[in-house]
TORKOL-4160 file (C-alpha; in steps of 0.2 Angstrom, whole numbers, padded with zeros to 4 digits, m for minus):
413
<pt num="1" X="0000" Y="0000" Z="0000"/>
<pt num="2" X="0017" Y="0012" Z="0002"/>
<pt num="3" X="0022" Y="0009" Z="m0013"/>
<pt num="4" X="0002" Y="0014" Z="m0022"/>
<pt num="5" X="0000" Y="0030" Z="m0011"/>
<pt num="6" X="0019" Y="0034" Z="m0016"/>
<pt num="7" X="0012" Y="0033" Z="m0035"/>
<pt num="8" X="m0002" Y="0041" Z="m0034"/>
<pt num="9" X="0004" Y="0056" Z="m0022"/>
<pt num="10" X="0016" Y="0057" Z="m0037"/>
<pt num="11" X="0003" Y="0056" Z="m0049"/>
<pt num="12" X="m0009" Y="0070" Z="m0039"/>
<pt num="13" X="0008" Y="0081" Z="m0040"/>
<pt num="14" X="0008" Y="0080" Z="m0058"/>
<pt num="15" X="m0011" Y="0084" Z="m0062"/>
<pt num="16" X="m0008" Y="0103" Z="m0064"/>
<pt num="17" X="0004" Y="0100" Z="m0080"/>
<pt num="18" X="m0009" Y="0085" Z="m0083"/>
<pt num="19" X="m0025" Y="0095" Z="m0092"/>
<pt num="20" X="m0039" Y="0081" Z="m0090"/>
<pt num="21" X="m0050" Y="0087" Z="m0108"/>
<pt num="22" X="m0031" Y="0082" Z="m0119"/>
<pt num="23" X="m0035" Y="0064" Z="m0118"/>
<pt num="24" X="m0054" Y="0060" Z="m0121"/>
<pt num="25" X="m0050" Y="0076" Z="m0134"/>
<pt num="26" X="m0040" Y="0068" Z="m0141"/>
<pt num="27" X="m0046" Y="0049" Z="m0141"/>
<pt num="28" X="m0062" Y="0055" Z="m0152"/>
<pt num="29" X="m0049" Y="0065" Z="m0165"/>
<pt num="30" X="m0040" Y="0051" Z="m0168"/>
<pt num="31" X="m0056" Y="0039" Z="m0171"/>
<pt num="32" X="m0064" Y="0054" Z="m0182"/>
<pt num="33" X="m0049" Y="0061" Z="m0192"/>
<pt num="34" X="m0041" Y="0042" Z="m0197"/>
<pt num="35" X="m0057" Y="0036" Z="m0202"/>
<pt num="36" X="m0062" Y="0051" Z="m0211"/>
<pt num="37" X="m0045" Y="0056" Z="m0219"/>
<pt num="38" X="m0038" Y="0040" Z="m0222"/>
<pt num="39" X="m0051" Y="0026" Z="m0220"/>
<pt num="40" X="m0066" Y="0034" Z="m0231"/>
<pt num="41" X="m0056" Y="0032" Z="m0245"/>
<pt num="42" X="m0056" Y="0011" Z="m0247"/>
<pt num="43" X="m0073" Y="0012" Z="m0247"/>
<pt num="44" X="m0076" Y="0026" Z="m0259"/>
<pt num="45" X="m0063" Y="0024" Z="m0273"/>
<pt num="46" X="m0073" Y="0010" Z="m0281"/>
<pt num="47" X="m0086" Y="0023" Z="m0283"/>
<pt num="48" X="m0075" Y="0035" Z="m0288"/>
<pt num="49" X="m0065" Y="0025" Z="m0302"/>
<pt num="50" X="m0084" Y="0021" Z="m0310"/>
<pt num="51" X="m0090" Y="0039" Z="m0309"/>
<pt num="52" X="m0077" Y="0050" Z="m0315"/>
<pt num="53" X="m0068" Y="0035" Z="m0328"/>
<pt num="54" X="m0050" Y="0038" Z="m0320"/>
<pt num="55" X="m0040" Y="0024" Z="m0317"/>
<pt num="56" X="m0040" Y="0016" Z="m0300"/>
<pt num="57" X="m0019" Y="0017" Z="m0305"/>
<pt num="58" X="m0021" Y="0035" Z="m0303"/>
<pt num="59" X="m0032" Y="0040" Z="m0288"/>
<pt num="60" X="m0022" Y="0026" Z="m0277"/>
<pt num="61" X="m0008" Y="0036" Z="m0283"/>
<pt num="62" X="m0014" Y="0053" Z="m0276"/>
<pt num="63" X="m0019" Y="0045" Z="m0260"/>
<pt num="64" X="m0003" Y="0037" Z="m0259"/>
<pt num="65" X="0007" Y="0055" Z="m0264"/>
<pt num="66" X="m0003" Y="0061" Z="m0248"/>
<pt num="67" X="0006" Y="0048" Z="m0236"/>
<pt num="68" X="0021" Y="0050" Z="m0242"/>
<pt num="69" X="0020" Y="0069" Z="m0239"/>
<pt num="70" X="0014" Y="0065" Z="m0222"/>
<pt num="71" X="0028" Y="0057" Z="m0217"/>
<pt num="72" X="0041" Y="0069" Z="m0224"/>
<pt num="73" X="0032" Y="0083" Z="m0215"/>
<pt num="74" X="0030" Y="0075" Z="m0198"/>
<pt num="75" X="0047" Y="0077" Z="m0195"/>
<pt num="76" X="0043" Y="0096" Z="m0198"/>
<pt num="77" X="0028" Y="0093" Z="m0188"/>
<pt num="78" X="0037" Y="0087" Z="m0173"/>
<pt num="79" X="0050" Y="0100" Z="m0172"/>
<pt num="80" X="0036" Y="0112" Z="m0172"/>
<pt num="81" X="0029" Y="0105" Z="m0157"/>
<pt num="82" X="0044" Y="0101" Z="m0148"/>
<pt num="83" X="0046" Y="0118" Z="m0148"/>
<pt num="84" X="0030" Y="0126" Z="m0146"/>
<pt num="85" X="0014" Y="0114" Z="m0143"/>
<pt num="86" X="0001" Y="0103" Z="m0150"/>
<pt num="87" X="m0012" Y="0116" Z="m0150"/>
<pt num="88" X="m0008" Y="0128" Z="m0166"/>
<pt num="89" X="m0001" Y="0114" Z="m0175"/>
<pt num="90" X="m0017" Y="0101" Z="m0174"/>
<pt num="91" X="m0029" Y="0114" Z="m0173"/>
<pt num="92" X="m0022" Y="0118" Z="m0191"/>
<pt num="93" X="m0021" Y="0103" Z="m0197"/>
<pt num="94" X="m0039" Y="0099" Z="m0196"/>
<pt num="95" X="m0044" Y="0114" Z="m0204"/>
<pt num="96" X="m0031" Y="0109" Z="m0218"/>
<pt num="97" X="m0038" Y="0093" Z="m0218"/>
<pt num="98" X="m0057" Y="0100" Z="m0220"/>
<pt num="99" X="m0052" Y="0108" Z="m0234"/>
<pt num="100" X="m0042" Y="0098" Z="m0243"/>
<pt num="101" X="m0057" Y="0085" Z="m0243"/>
<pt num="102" X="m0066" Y="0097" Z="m0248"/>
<pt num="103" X="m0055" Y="0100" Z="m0266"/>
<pt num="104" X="m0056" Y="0082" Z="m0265"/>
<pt num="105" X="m0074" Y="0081" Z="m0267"/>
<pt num="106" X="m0076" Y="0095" Z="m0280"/>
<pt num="107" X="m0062" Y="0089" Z="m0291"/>
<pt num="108" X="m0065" Y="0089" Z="m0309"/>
<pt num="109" X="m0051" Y="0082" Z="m0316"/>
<pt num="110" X="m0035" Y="0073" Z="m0307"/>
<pt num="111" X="m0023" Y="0087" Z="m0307"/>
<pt num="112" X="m0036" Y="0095" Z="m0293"/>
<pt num="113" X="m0038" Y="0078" Z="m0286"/>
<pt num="114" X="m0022" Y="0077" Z="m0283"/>
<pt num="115" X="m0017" Y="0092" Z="m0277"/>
<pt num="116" X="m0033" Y="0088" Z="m0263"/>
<pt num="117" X="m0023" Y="0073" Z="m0254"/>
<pt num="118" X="m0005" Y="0083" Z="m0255"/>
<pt num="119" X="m0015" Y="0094" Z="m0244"/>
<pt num="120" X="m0021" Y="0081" Z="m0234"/>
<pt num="121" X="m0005" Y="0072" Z="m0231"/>
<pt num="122" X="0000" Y="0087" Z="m0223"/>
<pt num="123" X="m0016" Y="0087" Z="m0213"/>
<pt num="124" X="m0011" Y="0068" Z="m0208"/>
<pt num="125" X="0007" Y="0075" Z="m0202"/>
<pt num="126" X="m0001" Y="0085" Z="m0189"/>
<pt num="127" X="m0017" Y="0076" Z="m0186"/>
<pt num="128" X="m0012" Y="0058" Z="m0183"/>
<pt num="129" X="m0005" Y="0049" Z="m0170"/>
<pt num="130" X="0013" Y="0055" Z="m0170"/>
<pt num="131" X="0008" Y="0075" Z="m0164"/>
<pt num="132" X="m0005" Y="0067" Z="m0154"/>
<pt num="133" X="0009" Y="0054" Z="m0144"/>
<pt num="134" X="0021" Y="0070" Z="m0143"/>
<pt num="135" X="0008" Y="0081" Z="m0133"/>
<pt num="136" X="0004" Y="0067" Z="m0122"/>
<pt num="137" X="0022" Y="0063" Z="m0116"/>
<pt num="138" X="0026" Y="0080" Z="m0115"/>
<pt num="139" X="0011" Y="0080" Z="m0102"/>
<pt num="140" X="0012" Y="0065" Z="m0094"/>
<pt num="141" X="0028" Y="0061" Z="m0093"/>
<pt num="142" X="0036" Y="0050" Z="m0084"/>
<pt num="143" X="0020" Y="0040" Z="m0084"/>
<pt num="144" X="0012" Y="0044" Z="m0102"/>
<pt num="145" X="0013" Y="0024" Z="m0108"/>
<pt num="146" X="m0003" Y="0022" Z="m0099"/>
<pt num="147" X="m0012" Y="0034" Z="m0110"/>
<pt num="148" X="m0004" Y="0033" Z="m0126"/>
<pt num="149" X="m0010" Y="0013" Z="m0124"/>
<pt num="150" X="m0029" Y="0022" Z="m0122"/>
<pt num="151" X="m0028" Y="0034" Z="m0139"/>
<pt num="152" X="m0021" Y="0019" Z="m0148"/>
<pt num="153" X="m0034" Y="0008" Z="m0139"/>
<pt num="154" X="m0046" Y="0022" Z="m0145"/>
<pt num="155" X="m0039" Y="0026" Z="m0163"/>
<pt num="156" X="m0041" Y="0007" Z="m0167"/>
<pt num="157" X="m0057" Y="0010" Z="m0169"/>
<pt num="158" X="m0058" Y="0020" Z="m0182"/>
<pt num="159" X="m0061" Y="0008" Z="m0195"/>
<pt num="160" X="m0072" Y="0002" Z="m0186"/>
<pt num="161" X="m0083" Y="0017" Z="m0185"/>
<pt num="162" X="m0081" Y="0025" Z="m0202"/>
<pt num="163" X="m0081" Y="0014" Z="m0215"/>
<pt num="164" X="m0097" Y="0005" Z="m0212"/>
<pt num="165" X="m0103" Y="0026" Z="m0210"/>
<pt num="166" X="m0093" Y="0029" Z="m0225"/>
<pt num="167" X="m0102" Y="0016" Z="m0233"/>
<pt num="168" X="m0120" Y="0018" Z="m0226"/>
<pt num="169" X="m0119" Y="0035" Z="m0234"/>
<pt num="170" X="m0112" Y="0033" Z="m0252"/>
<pt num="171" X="m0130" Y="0021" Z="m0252"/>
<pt num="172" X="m0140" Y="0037" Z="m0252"/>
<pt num="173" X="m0128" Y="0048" Z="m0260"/>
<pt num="174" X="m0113" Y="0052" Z="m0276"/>
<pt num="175" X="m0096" Y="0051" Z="m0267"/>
<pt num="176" X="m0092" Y="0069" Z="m0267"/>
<pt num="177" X="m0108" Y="0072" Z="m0258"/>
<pt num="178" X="m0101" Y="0060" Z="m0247"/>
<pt num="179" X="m0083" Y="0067" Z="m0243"/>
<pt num="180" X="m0094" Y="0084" Z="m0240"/>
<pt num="181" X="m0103" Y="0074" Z="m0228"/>
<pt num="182" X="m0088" Y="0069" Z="m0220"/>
<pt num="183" X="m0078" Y="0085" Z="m0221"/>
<pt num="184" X="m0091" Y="0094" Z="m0210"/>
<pt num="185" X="m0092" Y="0081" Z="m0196"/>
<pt num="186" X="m0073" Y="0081" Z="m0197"/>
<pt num="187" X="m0075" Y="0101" Z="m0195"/>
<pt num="188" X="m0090" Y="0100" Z="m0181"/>
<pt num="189" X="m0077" Y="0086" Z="m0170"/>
<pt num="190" X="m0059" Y="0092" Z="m0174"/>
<pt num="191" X="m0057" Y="0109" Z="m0174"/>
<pt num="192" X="m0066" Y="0113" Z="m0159"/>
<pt num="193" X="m0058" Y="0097" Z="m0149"/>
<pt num="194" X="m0040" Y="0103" Z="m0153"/>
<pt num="195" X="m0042" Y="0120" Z="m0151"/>
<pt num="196" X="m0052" Y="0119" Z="m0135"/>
<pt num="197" X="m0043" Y="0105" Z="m0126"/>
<pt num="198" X="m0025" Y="0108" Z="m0130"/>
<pt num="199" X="m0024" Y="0127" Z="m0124"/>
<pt num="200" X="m0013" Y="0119" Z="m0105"/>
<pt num="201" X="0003" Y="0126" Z="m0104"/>
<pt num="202" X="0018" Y="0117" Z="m0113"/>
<pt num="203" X="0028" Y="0111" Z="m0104"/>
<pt num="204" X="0047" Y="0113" Z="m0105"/>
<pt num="205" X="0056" Y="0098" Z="m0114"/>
<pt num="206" X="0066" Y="0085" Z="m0100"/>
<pt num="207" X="0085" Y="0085" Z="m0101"/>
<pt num="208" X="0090" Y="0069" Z="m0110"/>
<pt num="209" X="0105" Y="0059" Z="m0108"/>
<pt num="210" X="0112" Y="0055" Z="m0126"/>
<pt num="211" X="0115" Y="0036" Z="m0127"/>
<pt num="212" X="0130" Y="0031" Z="m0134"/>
<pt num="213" X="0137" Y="0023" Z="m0153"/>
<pt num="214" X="0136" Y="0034" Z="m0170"/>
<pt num="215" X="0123" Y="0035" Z="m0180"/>
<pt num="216" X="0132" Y="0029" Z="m0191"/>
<pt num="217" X="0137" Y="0014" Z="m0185"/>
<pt num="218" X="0120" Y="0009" Z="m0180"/>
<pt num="219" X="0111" Y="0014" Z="m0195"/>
<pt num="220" X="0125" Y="0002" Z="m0205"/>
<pt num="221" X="0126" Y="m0012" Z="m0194"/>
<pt num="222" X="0116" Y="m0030" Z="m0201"/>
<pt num="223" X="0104" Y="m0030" Z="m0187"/>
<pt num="224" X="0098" Y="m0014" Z="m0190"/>
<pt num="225" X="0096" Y="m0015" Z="m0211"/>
<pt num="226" X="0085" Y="m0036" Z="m0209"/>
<pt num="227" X="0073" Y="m0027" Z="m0196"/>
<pt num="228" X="0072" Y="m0011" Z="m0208"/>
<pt num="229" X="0068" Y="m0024" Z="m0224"/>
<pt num="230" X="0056" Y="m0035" Z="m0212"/>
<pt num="231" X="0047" Y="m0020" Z="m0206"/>
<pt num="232" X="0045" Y="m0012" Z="m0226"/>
<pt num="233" X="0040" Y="m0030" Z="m0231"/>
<pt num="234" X="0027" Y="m0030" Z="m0220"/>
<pt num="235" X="0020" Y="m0014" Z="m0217"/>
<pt num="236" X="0020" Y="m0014" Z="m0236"/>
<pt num="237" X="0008" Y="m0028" Z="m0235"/>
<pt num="238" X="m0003" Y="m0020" Z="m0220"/>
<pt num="239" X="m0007" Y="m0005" Z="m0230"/>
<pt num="240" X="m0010" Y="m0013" Z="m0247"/>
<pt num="241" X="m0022" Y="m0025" Z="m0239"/>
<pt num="242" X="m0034" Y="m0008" Z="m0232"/>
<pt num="243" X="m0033" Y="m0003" Z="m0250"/>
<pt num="244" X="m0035" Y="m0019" Z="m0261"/>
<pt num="245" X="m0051" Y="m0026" Z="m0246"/>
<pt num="246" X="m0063" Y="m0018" Z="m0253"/>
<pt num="247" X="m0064" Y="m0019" Z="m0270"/>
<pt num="248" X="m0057" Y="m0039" Z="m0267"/>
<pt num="249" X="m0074" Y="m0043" Z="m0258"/>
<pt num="250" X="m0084" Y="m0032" Z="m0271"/>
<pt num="251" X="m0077" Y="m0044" Z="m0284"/>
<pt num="252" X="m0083" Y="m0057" Z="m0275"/>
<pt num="253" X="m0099" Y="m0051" Z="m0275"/>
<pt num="254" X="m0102" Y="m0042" Z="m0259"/>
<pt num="255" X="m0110" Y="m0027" Z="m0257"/>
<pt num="256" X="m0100" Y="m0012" Z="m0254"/>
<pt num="257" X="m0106" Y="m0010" Z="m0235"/>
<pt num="258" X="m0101" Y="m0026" Z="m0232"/>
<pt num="259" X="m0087" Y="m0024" Z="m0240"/>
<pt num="260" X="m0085" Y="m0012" Z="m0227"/>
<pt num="261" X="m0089" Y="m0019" Z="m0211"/>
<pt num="262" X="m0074" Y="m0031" Z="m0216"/>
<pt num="263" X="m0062" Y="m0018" Z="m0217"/>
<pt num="264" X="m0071" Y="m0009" Z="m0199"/>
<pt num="265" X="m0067" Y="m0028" Z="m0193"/>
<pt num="266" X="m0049" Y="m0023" Z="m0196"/>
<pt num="267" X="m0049" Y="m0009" Z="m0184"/>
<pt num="268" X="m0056" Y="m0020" Z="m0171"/>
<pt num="269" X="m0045" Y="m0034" Z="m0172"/>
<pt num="270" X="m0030" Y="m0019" Z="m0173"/>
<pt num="271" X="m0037" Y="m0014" Z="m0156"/>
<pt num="272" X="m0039" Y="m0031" Z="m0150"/>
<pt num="273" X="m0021" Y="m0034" Z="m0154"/>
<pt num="274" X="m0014" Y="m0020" Z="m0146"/>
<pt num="275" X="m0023" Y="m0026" Z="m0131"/>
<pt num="276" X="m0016" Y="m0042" Z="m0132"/>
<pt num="277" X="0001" Y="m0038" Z="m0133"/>
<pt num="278" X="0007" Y="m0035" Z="m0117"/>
<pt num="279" X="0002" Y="m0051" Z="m0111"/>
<pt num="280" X="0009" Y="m0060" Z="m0126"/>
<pt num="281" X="0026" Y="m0051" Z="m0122"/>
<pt num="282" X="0029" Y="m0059" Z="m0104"/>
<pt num="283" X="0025" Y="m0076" Z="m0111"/>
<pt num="284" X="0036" Y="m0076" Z="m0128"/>
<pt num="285" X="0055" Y="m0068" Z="m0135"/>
<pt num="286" X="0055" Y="m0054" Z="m0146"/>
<pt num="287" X="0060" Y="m0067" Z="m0161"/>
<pt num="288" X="0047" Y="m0079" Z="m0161"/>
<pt num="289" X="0035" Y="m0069" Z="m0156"/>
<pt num="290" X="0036" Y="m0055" Z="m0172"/>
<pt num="291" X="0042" Y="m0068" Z="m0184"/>
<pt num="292" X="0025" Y="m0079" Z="m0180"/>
<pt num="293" X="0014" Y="m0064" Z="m0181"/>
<pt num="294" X="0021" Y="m0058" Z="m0197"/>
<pt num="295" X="0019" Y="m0077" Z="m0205"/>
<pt num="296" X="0002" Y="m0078" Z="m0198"/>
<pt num="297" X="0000" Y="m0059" Z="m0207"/>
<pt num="298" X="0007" Y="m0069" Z="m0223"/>
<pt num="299" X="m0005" Y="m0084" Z="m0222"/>
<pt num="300" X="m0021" Y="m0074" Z="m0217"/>
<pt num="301" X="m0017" Y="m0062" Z="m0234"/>
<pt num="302" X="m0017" Y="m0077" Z="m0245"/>
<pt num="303" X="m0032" Y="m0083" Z="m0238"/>
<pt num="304" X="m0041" Y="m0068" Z="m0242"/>
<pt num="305" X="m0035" Y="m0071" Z="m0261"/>
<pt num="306" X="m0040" Y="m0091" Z="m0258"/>
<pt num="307" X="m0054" Y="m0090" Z="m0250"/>
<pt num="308" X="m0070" Y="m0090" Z="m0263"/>
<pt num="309" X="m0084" Y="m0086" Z="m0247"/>
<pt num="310" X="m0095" Y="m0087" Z="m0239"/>
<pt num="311" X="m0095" Y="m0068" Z="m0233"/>
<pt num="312" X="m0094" Y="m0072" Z="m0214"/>
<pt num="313" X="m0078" Y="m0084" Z="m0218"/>
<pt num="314" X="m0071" Y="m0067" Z="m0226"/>
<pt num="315" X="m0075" Y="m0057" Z="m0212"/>
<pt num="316" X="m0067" Y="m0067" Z="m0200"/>
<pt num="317" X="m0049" Y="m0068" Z="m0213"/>
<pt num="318" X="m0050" Y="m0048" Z="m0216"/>
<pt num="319" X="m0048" Y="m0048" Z="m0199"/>
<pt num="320" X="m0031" Y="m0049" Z="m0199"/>
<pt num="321" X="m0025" Y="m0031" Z="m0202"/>
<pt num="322" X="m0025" Y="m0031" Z="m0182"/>
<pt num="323" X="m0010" Y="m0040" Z="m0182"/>
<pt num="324" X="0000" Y="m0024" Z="m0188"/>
<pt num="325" X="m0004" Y="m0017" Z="m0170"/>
<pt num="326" X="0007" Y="m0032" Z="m0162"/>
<pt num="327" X="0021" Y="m0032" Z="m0176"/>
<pt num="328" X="0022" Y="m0015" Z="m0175"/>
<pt num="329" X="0025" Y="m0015" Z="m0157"/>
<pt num="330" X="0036" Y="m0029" Z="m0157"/>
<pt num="331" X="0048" Y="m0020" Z="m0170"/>
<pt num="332" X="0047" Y="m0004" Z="m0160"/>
<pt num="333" X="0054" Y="m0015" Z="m0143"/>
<pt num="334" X="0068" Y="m0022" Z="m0154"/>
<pt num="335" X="0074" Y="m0007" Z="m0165"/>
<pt num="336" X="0071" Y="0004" Z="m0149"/>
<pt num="337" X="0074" Y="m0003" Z="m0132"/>
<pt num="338" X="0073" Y="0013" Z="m0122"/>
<pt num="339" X="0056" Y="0016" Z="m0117"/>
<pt num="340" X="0055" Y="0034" Z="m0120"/>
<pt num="341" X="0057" Y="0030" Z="m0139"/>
<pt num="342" X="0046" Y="0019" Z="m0140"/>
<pt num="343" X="0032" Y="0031" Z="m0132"/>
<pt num="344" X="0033" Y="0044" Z="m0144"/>
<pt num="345" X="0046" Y="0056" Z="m0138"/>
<pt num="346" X="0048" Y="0073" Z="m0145"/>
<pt num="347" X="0060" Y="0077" Z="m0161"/>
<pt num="348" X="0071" Y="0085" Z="m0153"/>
<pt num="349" X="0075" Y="0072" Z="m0139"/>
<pt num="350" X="0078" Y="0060" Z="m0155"/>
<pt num="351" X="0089" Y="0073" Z="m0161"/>
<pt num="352" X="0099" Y="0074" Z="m0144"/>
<pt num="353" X="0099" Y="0053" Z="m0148"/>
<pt num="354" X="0112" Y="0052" Z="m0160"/>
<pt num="355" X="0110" Y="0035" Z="m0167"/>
<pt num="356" X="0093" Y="0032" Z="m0163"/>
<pt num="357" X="0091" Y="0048" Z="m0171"/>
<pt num="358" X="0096" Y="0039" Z="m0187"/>
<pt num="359" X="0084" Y="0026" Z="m0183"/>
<pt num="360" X="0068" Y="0036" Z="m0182"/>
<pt num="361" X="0071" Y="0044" Z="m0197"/>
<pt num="362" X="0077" Y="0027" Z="m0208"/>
<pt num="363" X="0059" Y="0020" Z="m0199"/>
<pt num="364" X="0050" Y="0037" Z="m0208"/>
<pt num="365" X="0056" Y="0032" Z="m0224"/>
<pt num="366" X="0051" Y="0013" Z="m0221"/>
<pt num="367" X="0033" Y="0020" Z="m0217"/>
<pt num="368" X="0034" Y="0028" Z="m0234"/>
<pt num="369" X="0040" Y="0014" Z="m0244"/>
<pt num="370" X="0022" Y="0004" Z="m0241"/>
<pt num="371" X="0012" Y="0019" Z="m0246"/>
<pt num="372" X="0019" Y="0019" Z="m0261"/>
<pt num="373" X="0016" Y="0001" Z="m0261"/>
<pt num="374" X="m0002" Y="0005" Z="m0261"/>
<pt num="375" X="0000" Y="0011" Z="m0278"/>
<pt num="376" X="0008" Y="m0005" Z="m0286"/>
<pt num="377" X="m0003" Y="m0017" Z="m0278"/>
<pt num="378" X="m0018" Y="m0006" Z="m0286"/>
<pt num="379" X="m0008" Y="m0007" Z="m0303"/>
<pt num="380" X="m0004" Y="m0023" Z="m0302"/>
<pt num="381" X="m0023" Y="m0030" Z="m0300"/>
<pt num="382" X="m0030" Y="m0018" Z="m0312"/>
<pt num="383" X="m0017" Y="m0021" Z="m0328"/>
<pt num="384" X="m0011" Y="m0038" Z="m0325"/>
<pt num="385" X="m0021" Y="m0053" Z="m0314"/>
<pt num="386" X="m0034" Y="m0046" Z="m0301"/>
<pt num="387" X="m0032" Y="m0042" Z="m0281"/>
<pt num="388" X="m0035" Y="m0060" Z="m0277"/>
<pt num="389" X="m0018" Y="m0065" Z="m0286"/>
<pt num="390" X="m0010" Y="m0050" Z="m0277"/>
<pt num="391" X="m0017" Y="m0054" Z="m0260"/>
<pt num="392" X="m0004" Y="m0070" Z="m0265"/>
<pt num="393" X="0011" Y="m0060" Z="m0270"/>
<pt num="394" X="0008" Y="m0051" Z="m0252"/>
<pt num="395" X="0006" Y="m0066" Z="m0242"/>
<pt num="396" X="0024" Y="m0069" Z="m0249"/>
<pt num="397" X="0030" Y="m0052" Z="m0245"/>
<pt num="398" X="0022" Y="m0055" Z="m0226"/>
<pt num="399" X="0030" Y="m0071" Z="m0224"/>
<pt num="400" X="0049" Y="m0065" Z="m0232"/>
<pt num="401" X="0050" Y="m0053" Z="m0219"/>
<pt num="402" X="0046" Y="m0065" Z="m0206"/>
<pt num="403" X="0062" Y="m0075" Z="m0210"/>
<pt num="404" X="0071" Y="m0058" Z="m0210"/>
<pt num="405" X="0064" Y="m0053" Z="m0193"/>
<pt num="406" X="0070" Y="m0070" Z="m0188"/>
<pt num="407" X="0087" Y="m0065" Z="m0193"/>
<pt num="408" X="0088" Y="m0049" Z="m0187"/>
<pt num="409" X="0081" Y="m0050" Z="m0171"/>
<pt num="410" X="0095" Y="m0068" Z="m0168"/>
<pt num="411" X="0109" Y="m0056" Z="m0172"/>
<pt num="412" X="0102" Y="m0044" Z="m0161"/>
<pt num="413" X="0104" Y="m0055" Z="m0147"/>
């Protein structure tokens, strides 16, 4: 009981730096702006490619331009924050992300299109979970692992929420009348939320102690460049899968809202999997553990391309985008062993990091490389053999970069 009261007196001390609207705030933001932002647009492209006749080539390749701006800019983002809080920075992102759906919606030609999502890629910078974890560890530091586990918890569910709302819509009306839709709720929860509930003071940065080793050395070791491949291979996989799930099940004949619900049963097995990893933590190693999830990634991706039906026996195999959540968290343990880094400290922590420094921003480009991925899984299925044959090519990514974890993580050890 000494040892509770401690914590908690500790925790009571803390409360003024602590505003209590930042997380609930921020909770719903991340449920509303991933699944208006990113998740609406799975469901709508199929409607989008048959209205306008552009290619599904093409409008994956303006949502993928928009990730890949996102995670240039979060470096940016982050600095920004470091230095001067959340508040401003999300506040405008929302806006910016309003109304690049909005050009989005009224685009009559693809060079508008396109210049929508590069204005929503730098709405996801500083909207999504990376400014989101920096404000809470600057707040709730030294005991912000417990609430960052609650917004990712939270921010699971946004599949789960939009896409069949997304979906439910674009029944009753044209896509762009759906993104407007979506725009203004996005509008009525965001902007108010962040500008409202991150207003606290901002705390100063905490005094870091630089681990040692180069950058250089660490970016260039073996260990370093399997997990850097294993992670590409499979996030590369992950975010092609959200993209490919719905047309895949509309080509097997179900209907777009079901369609939907599959990929919403992503986001609830994402959030069941980040509940389950802690206790699958203390029980396996780091090795066997990522390597088994990224094979089971491998073999539940081929299944969706296998499987004929029936629709529940789909649901319960488009299920397994959850499983990013665990691999994701088992990668970040074995590329970052100090906690801090792994709770989304602030950029210029990383900066003061040196080698770890390196490795944040070699893990931004890796996020990259599966955006672009998006795109030639989309190509692929529209010009040569289908999604189902590419749901097989990605099964083979998911499991090659389970025998590279394997081989990292040994060498690690």
């Amino acid at each position: 009981m000494t040892e509770l009261d401690a914590r908690g007196a500790a925790i009571r001390a803390g409360d003024r730096s602590r505003p209590r609207a930042v997380l609930p705030a921020l909770c719903i933001t991340q449920i509303t702006s991933w699944g208006i932002v990113y998740y609406a647009f799975p469901v709508l492209n199929p409607a989008i490619t048959a209205d306008t006749g552009w290619s599904t080539g093409a409008t994956t390749a303006a949502f993928s331009a928009a990730l890949l701006i996102s995670a240039f800019a979060g470096i940016r983002v982050g600095r920004i924050i470091d230095r001067r809080g959340p508040r401003t920075v999300m506040t405008a992102g929302s806006t910016l992300a309003v109304a690049s759906l909005l050009i989005v919606a009224a685009a009559p030609n693809l060079p508008v299109f396109f210049s929508g999502w590069l204005l929503a890629g730098f709405a996801m910078a500083a909207t999504f979970y990376q400014p989101a974890f920096a404000a809470l560890t600057r707040w709730w530091a030294p005991d912000h692992v417990q609430v960052l586990t609650i917004v990712t918890l939270a921010g699971g569910l946004a599949s789960t929420v939009f896409a069949p709302l997304t979906a439910a819509l674009a029944d009753h009306l044209s896509w762009r009348t759906t993104y407007v839709v979506l725009a203004l709720v996005l509008a009525a929860v965001t902007i108010p939320a962040h500008a409202l509930a991150l207003k606290a003071p901002w705390p100063k940065a905490p005094s870091t102690t630089a681990p040692s080793g180069s950058a250089a050395t660490v970016s260039r070791s073996r260990p370093f460049w399997m997990l850097a491949i294993a992670l590409t291979l499979s996030a590369f996989t992950v975010y092609a899968v959200v993209v490919a799930l719905v047309p895949l099940m509309i080509e097997r004949g179900c209907t777009t809202s079901q369609a939907a619900w599959a990929l919403g049963l992503g986001g609830a097995g994402q959030t069941l999997g980040r509940t389950l990893y802690a206790p699958l933590a203390r029980r396996t190693g780091a090795t066997a553990r990522t390597t088994a999830l990224i094979a089971l990634g491998g073999v539940t991706t081929a299944a969706l391309a296998l499987v004929p039906g029936p629709y529940p026996l789909h649901h319960s195999t488009g299920r397994h985008p959850g499983l990013k959540s665990i691999q994701g968290e088992g990668f970040r343990r074995a590329a970052y062993p100090q906690p801090e880094l792994r709770s989304g400290c602030s950029a210029r922590t990383l900066e003061r990091g040196g080698a770890l420094a390196e490795i944040e921003r070699q893990e931004r480009g890796a996020r990259s490389c599966p955006h672009s991925g998006i795109l030639a899984g989309s190509l692929s299925a529209s010009r040569f053999r289908g999604h189902s044959c590419v749901r097989v090519d990605l099964g083979g990514s998911f499991c090659f970069g389970g025998g590279r974890c394997a081989v990292s993580t040994n060498s690690c050890s």
